[in-house]
C-alpha positions as CSV (number, residue, x, y, z in Angstrom):
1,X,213.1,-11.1,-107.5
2,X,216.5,-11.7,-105.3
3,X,218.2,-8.7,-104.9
4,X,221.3,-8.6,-107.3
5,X,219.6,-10.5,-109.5
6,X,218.8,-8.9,-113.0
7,X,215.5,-8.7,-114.1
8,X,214.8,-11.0,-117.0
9,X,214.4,-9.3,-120.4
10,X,211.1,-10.6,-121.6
11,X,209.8,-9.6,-117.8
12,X,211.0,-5.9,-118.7
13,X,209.4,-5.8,-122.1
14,X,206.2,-7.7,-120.6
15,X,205.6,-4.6,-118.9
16,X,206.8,-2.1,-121.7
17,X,204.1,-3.9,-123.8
18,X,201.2,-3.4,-120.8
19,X,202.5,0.6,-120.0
20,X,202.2,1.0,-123.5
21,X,198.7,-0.5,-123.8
22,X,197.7,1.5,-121.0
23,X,199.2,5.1,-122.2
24,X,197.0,3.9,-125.5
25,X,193.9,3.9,-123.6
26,X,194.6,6.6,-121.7
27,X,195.5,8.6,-124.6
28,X,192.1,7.6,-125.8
29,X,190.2,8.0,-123.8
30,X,191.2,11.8,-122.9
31,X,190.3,12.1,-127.2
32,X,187.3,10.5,-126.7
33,X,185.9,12.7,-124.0
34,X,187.4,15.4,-125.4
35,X,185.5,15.1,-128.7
36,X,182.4,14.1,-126.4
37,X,182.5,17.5,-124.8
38,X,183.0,19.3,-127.4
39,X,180.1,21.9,-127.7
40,X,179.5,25.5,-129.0
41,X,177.5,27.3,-127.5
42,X,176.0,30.8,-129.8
43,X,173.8,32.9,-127.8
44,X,172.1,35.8,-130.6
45,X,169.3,38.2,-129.7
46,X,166.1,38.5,-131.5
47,X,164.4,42.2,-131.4
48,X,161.3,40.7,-133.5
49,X,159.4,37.6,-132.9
50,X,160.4,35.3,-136.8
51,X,161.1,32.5,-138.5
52,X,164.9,32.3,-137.7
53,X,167.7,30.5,-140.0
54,X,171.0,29.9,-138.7
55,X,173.9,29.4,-141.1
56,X,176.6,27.0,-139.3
57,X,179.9,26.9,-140.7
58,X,181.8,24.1,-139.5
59,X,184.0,21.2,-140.6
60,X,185.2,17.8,-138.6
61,X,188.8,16.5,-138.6
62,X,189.3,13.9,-140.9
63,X,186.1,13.0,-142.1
64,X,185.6,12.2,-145.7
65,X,182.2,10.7,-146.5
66,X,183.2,8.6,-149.5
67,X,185.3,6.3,-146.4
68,X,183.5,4.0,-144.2
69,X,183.9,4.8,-140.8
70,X,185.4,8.1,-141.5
71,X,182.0,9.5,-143.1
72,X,181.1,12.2,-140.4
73,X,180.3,13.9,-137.4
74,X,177.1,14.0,-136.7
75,X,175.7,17.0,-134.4
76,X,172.5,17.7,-132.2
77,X,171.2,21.3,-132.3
78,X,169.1,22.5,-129.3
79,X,167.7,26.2,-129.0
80,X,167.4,27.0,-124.9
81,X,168.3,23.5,-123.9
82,X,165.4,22.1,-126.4
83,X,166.0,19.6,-128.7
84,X,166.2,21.3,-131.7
85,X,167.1,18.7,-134.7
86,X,170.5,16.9,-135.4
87,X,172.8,18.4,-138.0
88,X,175.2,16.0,-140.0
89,X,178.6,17.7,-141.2
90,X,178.9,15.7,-144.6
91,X,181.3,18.3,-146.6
92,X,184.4,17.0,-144.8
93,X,187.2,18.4,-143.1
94,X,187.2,22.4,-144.6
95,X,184.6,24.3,-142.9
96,X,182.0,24.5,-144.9
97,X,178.4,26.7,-144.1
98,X,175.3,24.4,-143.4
99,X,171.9,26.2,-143.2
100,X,169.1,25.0,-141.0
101,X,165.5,26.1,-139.8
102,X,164.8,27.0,-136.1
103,X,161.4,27.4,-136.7
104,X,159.6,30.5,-135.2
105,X,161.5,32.5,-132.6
106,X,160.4,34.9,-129.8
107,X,161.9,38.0,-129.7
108,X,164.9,38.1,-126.6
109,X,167.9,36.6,-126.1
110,X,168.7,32.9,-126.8
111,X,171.4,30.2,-127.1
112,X,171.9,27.9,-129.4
113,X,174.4,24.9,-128.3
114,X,176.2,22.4,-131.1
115,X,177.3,19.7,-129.8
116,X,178.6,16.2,-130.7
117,X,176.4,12.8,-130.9
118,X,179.4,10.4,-130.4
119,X,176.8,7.6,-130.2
120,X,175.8,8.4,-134.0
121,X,179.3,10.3,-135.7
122,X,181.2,7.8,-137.4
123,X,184.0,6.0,-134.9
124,X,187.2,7.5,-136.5
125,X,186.1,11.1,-136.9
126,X,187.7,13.6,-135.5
127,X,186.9,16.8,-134.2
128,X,183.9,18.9,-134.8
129,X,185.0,22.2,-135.7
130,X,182.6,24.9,-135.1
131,X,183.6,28.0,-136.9
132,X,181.1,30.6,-137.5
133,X,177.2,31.1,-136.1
134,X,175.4,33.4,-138.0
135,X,171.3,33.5,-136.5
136,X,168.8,35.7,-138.7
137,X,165.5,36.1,-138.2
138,X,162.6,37.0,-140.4
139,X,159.4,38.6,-139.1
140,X,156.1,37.9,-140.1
141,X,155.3,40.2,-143.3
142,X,158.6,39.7,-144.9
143,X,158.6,37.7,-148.4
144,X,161.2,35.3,-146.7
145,X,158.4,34.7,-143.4
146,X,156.1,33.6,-146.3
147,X,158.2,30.5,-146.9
148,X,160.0,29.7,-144.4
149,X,156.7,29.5,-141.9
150,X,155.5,26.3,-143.6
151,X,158.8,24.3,-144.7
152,X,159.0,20.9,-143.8
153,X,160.9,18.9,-140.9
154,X,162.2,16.1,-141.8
155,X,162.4,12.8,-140.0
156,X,164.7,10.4,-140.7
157,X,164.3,7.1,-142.1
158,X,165.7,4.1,-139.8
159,X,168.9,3.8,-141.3
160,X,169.6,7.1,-142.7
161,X,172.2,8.1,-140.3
162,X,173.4,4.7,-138.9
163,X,174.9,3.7,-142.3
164,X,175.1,7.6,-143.5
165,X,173.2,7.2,-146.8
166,X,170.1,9.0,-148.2
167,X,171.1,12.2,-146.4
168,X,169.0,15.0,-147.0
169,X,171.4,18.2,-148.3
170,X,169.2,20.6,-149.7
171,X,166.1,21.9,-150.3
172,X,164.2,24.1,-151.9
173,X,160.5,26.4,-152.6
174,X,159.1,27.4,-155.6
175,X,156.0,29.1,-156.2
176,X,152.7,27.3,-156.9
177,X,152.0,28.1,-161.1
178,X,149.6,30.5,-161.7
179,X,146.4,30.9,-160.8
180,X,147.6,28.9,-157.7
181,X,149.1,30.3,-154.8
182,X,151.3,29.1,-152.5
183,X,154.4,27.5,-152.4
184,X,155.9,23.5,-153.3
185,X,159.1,21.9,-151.2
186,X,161.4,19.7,-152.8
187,X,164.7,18.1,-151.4
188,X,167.7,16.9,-152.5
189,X,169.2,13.6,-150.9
190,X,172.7,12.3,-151.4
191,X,171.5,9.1,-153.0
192,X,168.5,6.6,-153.0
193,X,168.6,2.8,-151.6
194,X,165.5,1.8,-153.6
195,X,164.2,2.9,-157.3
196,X,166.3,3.4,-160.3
197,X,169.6,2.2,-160.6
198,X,172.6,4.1,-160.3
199,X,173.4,3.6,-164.0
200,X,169.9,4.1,-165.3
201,X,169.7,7.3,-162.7
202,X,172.7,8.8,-164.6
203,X,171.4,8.2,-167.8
204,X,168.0,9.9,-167.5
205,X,168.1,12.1,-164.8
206,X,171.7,12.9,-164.9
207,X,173.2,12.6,-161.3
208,X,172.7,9.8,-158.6
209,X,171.5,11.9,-155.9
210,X,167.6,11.7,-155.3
211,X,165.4,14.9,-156.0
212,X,161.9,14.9,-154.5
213,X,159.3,16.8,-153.9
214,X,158.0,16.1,-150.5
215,X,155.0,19.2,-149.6
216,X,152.9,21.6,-151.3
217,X,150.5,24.3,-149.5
218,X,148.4,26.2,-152.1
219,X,145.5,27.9,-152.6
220,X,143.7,27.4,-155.6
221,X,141.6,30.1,-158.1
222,X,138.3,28.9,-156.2
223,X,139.7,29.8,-153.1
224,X,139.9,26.5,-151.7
225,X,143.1,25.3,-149.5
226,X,144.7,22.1,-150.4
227,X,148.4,20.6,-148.4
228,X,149.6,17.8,-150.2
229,X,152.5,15.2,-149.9
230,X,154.2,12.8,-152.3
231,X,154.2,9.3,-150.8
232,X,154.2,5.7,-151.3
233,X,154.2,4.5,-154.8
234,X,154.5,8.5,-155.5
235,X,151.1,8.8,-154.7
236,X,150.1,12.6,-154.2
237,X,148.4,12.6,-150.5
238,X,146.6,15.0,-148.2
239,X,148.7,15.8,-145.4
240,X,147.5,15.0,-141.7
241,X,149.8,15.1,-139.5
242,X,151.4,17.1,-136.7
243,X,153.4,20.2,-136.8
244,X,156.0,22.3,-135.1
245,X,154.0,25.5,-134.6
246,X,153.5,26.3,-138.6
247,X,156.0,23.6,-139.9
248,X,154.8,20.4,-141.2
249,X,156.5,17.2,-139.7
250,X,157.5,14.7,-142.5
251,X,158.7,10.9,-141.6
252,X,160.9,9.9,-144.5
253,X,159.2,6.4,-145.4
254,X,160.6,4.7,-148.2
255,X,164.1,3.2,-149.5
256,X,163.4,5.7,-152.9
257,X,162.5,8.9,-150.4
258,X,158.7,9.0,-150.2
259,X,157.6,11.1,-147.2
260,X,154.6,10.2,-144.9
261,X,152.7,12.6,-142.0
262,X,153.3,10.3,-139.2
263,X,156.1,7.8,-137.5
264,X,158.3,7.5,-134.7
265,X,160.0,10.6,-133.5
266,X,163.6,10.0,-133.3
267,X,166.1,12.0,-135.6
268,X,164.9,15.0,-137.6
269,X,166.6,17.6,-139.8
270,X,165.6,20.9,-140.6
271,X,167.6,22.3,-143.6
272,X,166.7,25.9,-144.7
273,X,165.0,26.5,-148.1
274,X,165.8,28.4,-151.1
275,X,163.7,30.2,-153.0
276,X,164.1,29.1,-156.3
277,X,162.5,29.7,-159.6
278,X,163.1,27.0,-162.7
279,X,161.5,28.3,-165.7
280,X,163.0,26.8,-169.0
281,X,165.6,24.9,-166.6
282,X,165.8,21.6,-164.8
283,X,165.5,20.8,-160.8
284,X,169.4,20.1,-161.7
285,X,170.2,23.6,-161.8
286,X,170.1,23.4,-157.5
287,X,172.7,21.3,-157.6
288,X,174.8,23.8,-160.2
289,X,174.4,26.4,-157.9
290,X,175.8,24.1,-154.8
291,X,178.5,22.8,-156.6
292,X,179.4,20.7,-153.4
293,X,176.4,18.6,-153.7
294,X,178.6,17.0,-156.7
295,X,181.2,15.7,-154.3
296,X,179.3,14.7,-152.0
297,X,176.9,12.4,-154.4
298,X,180.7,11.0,-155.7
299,X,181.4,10.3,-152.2
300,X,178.8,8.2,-151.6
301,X,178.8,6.5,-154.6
302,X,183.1,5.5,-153.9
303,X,182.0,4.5,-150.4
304,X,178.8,2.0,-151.3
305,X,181.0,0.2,-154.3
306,X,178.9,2.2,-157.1
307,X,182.0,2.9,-159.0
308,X,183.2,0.9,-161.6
309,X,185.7,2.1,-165.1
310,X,184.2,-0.9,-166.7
311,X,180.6,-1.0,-165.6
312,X,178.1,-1.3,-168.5
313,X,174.3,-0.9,-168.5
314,X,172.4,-2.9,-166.2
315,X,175.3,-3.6,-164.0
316,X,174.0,-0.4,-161.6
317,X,177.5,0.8,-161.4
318,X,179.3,3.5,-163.2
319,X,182.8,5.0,-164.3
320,X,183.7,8.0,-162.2
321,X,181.4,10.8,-162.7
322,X,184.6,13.2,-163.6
323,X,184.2,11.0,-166.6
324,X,180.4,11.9,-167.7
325,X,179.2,14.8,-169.9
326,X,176.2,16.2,-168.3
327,X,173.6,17.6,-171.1
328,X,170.3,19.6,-170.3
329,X,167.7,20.5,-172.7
330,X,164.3,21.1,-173.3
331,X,161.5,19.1,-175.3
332,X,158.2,18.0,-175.7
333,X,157.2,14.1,-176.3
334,X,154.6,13.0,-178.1
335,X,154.1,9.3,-178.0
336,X,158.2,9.0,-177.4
337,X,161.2,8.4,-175.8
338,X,164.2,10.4,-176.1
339,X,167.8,9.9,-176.0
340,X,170.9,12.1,-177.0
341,X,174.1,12.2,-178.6
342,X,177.3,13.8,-177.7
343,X,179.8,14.8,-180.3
344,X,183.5,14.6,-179.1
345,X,186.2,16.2,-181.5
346,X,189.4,13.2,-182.0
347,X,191.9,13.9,-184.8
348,X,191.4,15.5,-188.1
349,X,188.5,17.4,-186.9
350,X,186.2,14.5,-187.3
351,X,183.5,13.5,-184.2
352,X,182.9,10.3,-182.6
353,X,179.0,10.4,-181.0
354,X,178.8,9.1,-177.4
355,X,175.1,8.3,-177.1
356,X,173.2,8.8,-173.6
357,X,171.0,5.4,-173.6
358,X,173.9,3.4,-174.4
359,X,171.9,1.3,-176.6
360,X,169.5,0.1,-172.9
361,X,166.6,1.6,-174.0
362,X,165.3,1.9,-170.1
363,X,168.0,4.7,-170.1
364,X,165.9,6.5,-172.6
365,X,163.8,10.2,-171.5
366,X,159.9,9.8,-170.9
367,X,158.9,12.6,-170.0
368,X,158.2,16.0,-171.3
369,X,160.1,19.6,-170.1
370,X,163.3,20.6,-169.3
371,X,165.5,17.5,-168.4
372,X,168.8,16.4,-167.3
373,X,171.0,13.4,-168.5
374,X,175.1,12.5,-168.1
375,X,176.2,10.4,-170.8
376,X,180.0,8.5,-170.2
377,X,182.9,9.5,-171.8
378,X,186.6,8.0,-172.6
379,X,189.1,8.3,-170.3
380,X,191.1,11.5,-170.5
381,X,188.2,13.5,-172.8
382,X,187.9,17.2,-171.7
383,X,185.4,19.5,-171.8
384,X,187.0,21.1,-174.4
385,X,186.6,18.3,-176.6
386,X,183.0,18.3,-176.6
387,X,182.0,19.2,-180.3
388,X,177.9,18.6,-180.8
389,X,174.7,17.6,-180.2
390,X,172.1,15.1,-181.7
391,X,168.1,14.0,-180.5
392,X,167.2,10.5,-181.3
393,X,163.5,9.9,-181.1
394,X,161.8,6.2,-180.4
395,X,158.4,5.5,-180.3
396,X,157.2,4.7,-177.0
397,X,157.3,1.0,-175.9
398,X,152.6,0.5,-175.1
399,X,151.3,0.3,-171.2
400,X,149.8,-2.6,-169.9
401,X,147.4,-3.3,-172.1
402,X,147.9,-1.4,-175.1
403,X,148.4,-2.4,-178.3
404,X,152.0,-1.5,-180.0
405,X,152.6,1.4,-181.5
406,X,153.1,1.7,-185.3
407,X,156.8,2.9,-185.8
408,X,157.9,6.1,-186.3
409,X,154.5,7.8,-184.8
410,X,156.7,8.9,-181.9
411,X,157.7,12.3,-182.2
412,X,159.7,14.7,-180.0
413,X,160.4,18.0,-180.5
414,X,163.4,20.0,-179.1
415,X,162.8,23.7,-177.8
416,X,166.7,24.6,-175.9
417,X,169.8,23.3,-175.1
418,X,170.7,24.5,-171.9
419,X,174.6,23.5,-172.3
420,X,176.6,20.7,-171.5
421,X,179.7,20.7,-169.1
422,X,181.9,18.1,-167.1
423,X,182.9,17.7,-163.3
424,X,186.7,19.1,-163.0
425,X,189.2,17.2,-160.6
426,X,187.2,18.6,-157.2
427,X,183.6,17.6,-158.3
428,X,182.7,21.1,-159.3
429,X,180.8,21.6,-162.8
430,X,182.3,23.4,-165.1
431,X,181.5,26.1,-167.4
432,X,178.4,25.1,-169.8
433,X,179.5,24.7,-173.3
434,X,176.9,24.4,-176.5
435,X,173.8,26.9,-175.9
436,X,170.9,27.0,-178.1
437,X,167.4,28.1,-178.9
438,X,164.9,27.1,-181.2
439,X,162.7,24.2,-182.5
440,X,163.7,21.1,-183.8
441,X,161.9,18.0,-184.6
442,X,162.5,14.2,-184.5
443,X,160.6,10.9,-185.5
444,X,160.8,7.6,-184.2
445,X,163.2,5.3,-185.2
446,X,164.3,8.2,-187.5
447,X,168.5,9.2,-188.0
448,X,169.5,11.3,-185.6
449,X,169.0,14.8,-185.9
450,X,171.8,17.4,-184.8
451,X,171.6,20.4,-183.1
452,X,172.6,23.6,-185.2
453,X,175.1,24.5,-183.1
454,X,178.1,27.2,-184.3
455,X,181.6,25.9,-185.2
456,X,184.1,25.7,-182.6
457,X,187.8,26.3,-183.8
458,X,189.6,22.8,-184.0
459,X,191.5,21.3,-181.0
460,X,194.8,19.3,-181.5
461,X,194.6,15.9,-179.8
């Protein structure tokens, strides 16, 4: 430019336009490598060779997993600079403890480093917030080296983490029944890509988050050792594969969570079981006692599209599970189906009954102990509201093959109800309402028949 001449103004802001491009960039990229190198390293000493469990409490900065691309951060875990397995921070942006396995420990010192996967956390995540590390170990002869020594690792299926669905949260042990011995593995995933339906799941299991059992190890009364997965097609399999020193390996291998004992080793998770016990209760009851595991199943089903005020049965969509009462009870079935009502108190202390099949009978119970369902609700119904209970009995539709049942030779017979509650405003269940005990009988294609519950005082509406 001639001097004394002024520079034209769409020259100046030209280059206002580029320096402010750049300063993005740079900007970004100093975040990016930030969050790249962010890593936490927990060294902890071991003064007796165990199975050790550390509890990580962390959170990541703006991550909510119900938002696409904002889902989560997702972490590798290595013990003495060896791959370890890969931890995905799913509860959000509060830290929040997650427990994992690290499989048996020598006694010393070791370090345990946390660090970010930016290949595999979603793009706008933020930071991975590394709170607490708290590393225990258990030595052989303890009741908790028992169980831990032969829990499962889990590999995940292709998919899993690049679209952050059918995460694995939780799982859990219980003891083999008796005269077994030995111990059974289940786990909870945040959802299922294949199987029932989200409606049809709500209706006769009572969440949309997938509970399977994946390994047993047991020893039978004749002394004879048996280690047994459930895969394809549910089929109950001898397991074969590989382990990490006692632990099982497990590829996760279908779109509905069946496990198998071999497949490519890329991702794995390790979460830490609890030792539960569920006599006259549901496999529900694991996800009462994480209350989290609520949000999280609500998440996923905002983020996928699940979630619909006016979906009706067969559209595999539902209203917002705030919405849902969720019922548990006990019963046996004898050539039946099940289904339940629930009594909601409106004006003049009369009840309107909200039934759980919704008239679909595919969304009936067929199967026989203690059993979950969630049945949906008007909009603005509280748990207080919630009034009664009633069993309707079908006779079962016949298998392939078999000629129809007569009617009403179904029978069902009801043993407990467990209580019934509702999700409050942060996903958490609420306080069980309507407990009972006893023994109450149905026929198919009978009237319903109510449970005897006592009277609550009437609400005002």
């Amino acid at each position: 430019m001639l001097p004394g001449v002024r520079q034209p103004f769409y020259t100046r802001r030209g280059e206002v336009q580029k320096m402010t491009i750049w300063l993005g960039l740079f900007v970004w990229m100093l975040v990016s490598r930030a969050q790249q190198a962010s890593a936490t390293e927990h060294r902890f000493t071991i003064p007796t060779e165990g199975e050790a469990v550390a509890t990580i409490t962390a959170g990541c900065g703006g991550c909510d997993w119900g938002i696409a691309g904002h889902e989560a951060v997702v972490t590798r875990v290595s013990i003495d600079g060896t791959y370890s397995q890969h931890l995905i921070v799913t509860r959000g942006d509060a830290p929040a403890p997650y427990r994992i396995m690290l499989g048996s420990v020598a006694a010393g010192e070791h370090r345990l480093t946390i660090e970010r996967d930016t290949e595999r956390s979603s793009k706008a995540a933020g930071a991975l917030n590394v709170q607490t590390v708290d590393v225990r170990a258990y030595a052989k002869g303890s009741a908790e080296q028992e169980w831990l020594a032969y829990a499962p690792l889990l590999y995940a299926r292709p998919g899993t983490v690049e679209r952050f669905s059918d995460v694995p949260l939780l799982m859990w042990v219980e003891r083999a029944p008796a005269p077994a011995q030995g111990f059974r593995y289940s786990v909870i995933f945040t959802h299922e890509d294949g199987g029932t339906p989200t409606d049809r799941l709500m209706a006769t299991w009572g969440r949309t988050t997938d509970i399977e059992f994946v390994i047993g190890r047991e020893r039978g009364p004749d002394g004879t050792d048996r280690e047994e997965i459930q895969a394809k097609d549910h089929e109950i399999l001898p397991f074969r594969g590989k382990r990490f020193g006692t632990h099982p390996l497990l590829w996760v291998a279908t779109d509905n969570n069946m496990v198998a004992d071999s497949g490519p080793e890329a991702i794995r998770f390790a979460p830490a079981p609890e030792l539960v016990s569920l006599d006259n209760v549901s496999r529900e009851v694991v996800m009462d006692a994480n209350p989290w595991t609520y949000a999280v199943m609500a998440a996923e089903l905002r983020r996928e599209g699940r979630i619909d005020p006016a979906g009706q049965p067969g559209s595999a969509k539902i209203p917002d599970p705030r919405r849902f009462a969720y019922l548990e009870a006990c019963a046996e079935l004898e050539r039946a189906t099940l289904a339940f009502d629930v009594g909601v108190s409106i004006r003049d202390g009369a009840t309107q009954w909200y039934p759980s099949d919704r008239g679909e009978p595919r969304f009936r119970i067929a199967r026989n102990g203690c059993v979950r369902v969630a049945v949906p609700l008007p909009e603005g119904v509280t748990a207080e509201r919630l009034a009664g209970v009633r069993i309707r009995a079908f006779t079962r539709p016949p298998s392939d093959g078999e000629p129809a049942l007569p009617a009403g030779t179904g029978r069902v017979t009801l043993s407990r109800v467990n209580g019934i509650f509702m999700l409050d405003e942060n996903y958490r269940p609420g306080t069980p309402r309507i407990r009972w005990t006893g023994s109450i009988e149905a026929r198919g294609e009978s009237a319903p028949v109510p449970v005897p519950v006592p009277p609550s005082a009437p609400r005002k509406h």
